[in-house]
C-alpha positions in Angstrom: 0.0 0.0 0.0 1.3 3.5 -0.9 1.6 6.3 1.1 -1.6 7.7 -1.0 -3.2 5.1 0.0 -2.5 4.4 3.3 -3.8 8.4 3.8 -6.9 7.7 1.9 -7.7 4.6 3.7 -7.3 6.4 7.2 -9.1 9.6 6.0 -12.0 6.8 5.6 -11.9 5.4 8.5 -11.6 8.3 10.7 -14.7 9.7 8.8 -16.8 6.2 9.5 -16.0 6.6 13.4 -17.0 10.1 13.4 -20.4 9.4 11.6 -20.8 6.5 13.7 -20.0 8.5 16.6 -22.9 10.8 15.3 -25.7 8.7 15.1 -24.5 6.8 18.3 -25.0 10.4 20.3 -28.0 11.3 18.3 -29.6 7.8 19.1 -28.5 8.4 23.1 -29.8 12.0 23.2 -33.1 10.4 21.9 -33.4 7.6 24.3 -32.5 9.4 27.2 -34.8 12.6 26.1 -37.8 9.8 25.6 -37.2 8.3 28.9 -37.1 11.7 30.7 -40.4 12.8 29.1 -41.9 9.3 29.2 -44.3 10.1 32.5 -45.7 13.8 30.7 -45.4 12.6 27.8 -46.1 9.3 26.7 -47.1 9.6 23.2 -44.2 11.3 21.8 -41.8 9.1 23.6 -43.4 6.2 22.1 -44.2 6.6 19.1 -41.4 9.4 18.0 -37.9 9.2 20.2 -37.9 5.8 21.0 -38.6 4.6 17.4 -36.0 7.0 16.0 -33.4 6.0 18.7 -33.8 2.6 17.4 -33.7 3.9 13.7 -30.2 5.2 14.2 -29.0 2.7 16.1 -30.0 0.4 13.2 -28.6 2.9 10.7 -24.9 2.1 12.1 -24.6 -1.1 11.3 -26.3 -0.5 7.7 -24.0 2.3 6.7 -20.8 0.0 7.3 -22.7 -2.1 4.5 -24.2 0.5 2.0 -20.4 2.3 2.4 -18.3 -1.1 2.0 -20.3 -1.9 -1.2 -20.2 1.6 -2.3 -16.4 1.9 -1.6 -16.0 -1.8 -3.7 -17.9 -0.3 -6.8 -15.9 2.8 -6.8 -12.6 0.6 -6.8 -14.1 -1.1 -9.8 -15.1 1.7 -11.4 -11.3 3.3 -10.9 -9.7 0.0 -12.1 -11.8 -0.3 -15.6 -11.2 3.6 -16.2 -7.6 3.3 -15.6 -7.7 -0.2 -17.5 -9.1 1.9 -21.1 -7.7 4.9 -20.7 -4.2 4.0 -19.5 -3.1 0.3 -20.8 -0.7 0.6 -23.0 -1.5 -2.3 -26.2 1.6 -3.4 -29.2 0.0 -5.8 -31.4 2.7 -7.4 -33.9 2.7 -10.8 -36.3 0.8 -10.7 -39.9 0.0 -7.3 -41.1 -3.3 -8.0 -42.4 -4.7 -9.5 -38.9 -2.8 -6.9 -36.8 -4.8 -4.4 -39.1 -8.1 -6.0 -38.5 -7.5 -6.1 -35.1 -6.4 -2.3 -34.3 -9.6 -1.2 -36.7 -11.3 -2.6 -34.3 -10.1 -1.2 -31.2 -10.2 2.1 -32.8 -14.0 1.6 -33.5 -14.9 0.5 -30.1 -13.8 3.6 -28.6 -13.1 2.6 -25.6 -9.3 2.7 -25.5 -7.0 5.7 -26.0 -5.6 5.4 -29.3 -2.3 6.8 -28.4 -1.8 3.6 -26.6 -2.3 1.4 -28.8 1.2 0.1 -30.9 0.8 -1.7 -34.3 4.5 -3.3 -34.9 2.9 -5.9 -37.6 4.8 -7.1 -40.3 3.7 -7.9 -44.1 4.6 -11.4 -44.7 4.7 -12.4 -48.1 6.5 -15.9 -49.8 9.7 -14.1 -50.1 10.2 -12.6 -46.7 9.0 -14.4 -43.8 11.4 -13.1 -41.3 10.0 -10.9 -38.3 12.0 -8.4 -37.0 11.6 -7.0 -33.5 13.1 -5.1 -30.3 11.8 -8.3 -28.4 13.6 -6.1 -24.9 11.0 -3.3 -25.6 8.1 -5.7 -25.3 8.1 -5.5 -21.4 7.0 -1.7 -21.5 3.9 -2.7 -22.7 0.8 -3.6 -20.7 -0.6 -6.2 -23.1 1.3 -8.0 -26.1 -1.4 -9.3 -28.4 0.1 -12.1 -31.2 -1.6 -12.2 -34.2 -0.9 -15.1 -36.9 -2.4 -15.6 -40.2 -3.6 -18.7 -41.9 -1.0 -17.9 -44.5 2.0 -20.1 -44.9 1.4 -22.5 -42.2 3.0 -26.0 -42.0 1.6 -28.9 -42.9 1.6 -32.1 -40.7 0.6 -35.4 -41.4 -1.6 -37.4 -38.9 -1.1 -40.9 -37.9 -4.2 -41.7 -39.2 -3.6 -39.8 -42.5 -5.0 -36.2 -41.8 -3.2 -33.0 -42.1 -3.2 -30.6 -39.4 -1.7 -26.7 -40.3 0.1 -25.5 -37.6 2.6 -23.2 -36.9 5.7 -22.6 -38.9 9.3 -22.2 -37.9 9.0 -18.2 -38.4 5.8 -18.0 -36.5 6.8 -20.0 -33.7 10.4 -18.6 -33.2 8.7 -15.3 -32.8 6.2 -16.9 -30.2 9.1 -18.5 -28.6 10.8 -14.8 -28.4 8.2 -13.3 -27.3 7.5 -15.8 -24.5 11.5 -15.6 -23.3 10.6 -11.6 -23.6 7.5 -11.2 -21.3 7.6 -14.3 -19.7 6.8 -18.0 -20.4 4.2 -19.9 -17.9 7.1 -20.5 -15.5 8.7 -17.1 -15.4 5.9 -15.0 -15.2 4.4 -17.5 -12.3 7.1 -16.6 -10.4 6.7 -12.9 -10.9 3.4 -13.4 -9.5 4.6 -14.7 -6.3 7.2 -12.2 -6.3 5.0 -9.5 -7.1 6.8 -8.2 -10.2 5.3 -6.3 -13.1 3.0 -8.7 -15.7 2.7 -8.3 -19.6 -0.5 -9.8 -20.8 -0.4 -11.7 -23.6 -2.8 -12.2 -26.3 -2.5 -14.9 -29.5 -4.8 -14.9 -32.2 -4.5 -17.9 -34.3 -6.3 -20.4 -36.2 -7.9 -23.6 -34.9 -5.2 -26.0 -33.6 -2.2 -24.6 -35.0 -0.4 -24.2 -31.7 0.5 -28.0 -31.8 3.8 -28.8 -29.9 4.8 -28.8 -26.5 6.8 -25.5 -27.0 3.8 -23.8 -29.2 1.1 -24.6 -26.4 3.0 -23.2 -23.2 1.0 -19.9 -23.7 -2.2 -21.9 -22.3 -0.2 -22.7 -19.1 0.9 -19.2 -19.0 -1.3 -16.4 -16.5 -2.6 -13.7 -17.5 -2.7 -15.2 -21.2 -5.4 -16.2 -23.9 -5.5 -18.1 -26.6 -8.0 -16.7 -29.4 -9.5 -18.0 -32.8 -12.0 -15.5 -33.4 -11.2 -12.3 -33.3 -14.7 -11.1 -32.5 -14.3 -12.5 -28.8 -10.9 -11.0 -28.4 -12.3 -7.5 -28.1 -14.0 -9.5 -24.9 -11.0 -10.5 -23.5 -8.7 -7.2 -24.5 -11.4 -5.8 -22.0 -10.6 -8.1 -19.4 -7.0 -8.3 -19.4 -6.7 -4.7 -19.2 -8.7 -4.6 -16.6 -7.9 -7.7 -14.4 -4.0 -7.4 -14.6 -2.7 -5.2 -11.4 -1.4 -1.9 -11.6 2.3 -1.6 -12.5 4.6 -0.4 -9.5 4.8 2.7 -11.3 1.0 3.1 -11.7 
């Protein structure tokens, strides 16, 4: 907890106690006026300052509720609004899917365009080579992956099928990205450590992440694996809101 926390959090408190306090004193002064004017008065004791006393006395109790819940919601509230307005987003892979992908961010409106990064590269049949500052990839909040159906490898079933799956390009730079931002092991042990987390998004077609080495990013936190592109935007929205604030945040 931060020191602009830790103030906030006993500017709270100290302002429960004192309302508490209030209604505690009000509810007293009540009883203790209804029991004095009980004999002369019996009506109004009855049926106005004992019934009140009570009413405040309940209210205690209630306001701890109705304020935890409100205090919860506001926390919400503050984590989505931080999560869309200041998560920073590089999408990188195939051009055309890393296209398709920030059109539709920018149409959403719900992110800041300034933070969203779009590294892609246009492979074609004569260059298939991605080229990236895998070191920078850490600065971001969320690293989505995006591979094409284009140029995938073709493997041969036992029972005589063929299965497309990744190809040595496309996995090296899923491999380089993982050794960047954290494979499942890594970035398990910043968790218990407490470090700072990239989210990681990979947009790819059915059942091309095949080997051991291609399917580590369903073991990793903080990670999805997408084939539709329409539920991304779904979970875009809940990465950056789910993952914690960086210690700089």
């Amino acid at each position: 907890m931060n020191q602009k926390s830790t103030q906030h959090f006993f500017k709270r408190y100290a302002t429960q106690i004192w309302i508490c306090i209030g209604l505690a004193c009000a509810a007293a002064l009540l009883l203790i006026g209804g029991l004095l004017i009980n004999n002369e008065c019996e009506d109004i004791a009855n049926q106005f300052l004992f019934p009140l006393s009570y009413t405040l006395i309940a209210l205690i109790p209630t306001y701890f509720v109705v304020d935890t819940i409100g205090s919860n919601w506001m926390k919400l509230k503050e984590r989505i609004d931080h999560g869309l307005r200041n998560r920073t987003i590089l999408l990188i892979g195939d051009k055309a899917e890393c296209d398709n992908v920030e059109a539709q961010l920018h149409y959403s409106k719900l992110l800041n365009k300034d933070n969203i990064t779009n590294q892609s590269t246009n492979i074609t049949p004569d260059n298939q080579e991605y080229n990236y500052n895998y070191e920078q990839f850490t600065k971001y909040d969320l690293v989505i992956l995006c591979f094409s159906n284009k140029f995938l490898d073709s493997k041969i079933l036992s029972d005589g099928r063929k299965k497309r799956i990744l190809n040595e390009k496309q996995t090296d730079l899923l491999l380089h990205t993982l050794d960047s931002i954290g494979n499942s092991g890594t970035t398990k042990e910043a968790i218990e450590s407490q470090q700072d987390i990239t989210g990681l998004i990979t947009l790819c077609p059915p059942g091309s992440l095949d080997t051991d080495e291609q399917r580590d990013p369903f073991k990793r936190p903080f990670t999805v694996v997408v084939n539709q592109i329409g539920r991304m935007m779904t979970d875009i929205f809940s990465l950056l809101t789910t993952l914690p604030p960086r210690n700089g945040d």
